[in-house]
N, C-alpha and C positions, 0 to 999 in steps of 0.2 A: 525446734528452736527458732525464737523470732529473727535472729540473724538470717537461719539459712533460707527461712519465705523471704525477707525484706531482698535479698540478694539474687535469688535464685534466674531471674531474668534479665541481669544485667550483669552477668558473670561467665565466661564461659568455664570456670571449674570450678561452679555449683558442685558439680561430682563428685569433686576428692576434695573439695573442702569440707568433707564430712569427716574422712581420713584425719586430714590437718588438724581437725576440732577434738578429734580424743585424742591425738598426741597432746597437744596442747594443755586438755582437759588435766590429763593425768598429769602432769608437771604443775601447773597451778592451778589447781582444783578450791587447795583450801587458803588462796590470795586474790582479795581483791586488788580490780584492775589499776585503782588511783593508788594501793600501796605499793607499785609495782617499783621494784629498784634496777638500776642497772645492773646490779652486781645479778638479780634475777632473770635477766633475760641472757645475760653470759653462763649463766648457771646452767639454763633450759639448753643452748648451743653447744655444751661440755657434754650433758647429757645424750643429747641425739648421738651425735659425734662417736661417743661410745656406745651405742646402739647399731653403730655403721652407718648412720645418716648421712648424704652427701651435706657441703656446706649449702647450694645451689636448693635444695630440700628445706635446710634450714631455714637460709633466707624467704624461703616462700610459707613458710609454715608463721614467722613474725612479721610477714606483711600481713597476711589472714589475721594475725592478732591485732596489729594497727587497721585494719580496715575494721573489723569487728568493733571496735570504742570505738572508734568515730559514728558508722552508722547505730550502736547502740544509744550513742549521745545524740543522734538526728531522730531514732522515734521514741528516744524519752521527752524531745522537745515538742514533735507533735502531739504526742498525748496527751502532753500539761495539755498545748494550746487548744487540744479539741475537751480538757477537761470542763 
């Protein structure tokens, strides 16, 4: 996955953000990221939670998803520019 190279060196939990990526995966597999609604990311929270996920888990598991579009939006931008 291009996230986990673009990351891997500036992250200390390159490691278990591999973890976080199929949790994540399997909850929105079949949404993209710009149709993303609030109600969907309380939805994925509800989810974990009954899995027995701590909140503190949770929390780190949707920062991995905000950091993920952002850097996904930094090397779609330099791609154009080196297009």
């Amino acid at each position: 996955m291009e996230y986990l190279k673009a990351t891997q060196d500036r992250k200390r939990s390159a490691a278990t953000d591999r973890f976080r990526i199929r949790a994540l995966r399997r909850h929105f597999a079949e949404m993209e990221m710009n149709a993303l609604e609030p109600q969907d990311i309380r939805n994925y929270a509800d989810v974990r939670r009954k899995q027995g996920v701590s909140d503190t888990t949770i929390n780190r598991d949707l920062a991995l998803l905000l950091d993920f579009a952002g850097t996904t939006l930094q090397i779609k931008r330099v791609s154009r520019r080196s297009s």
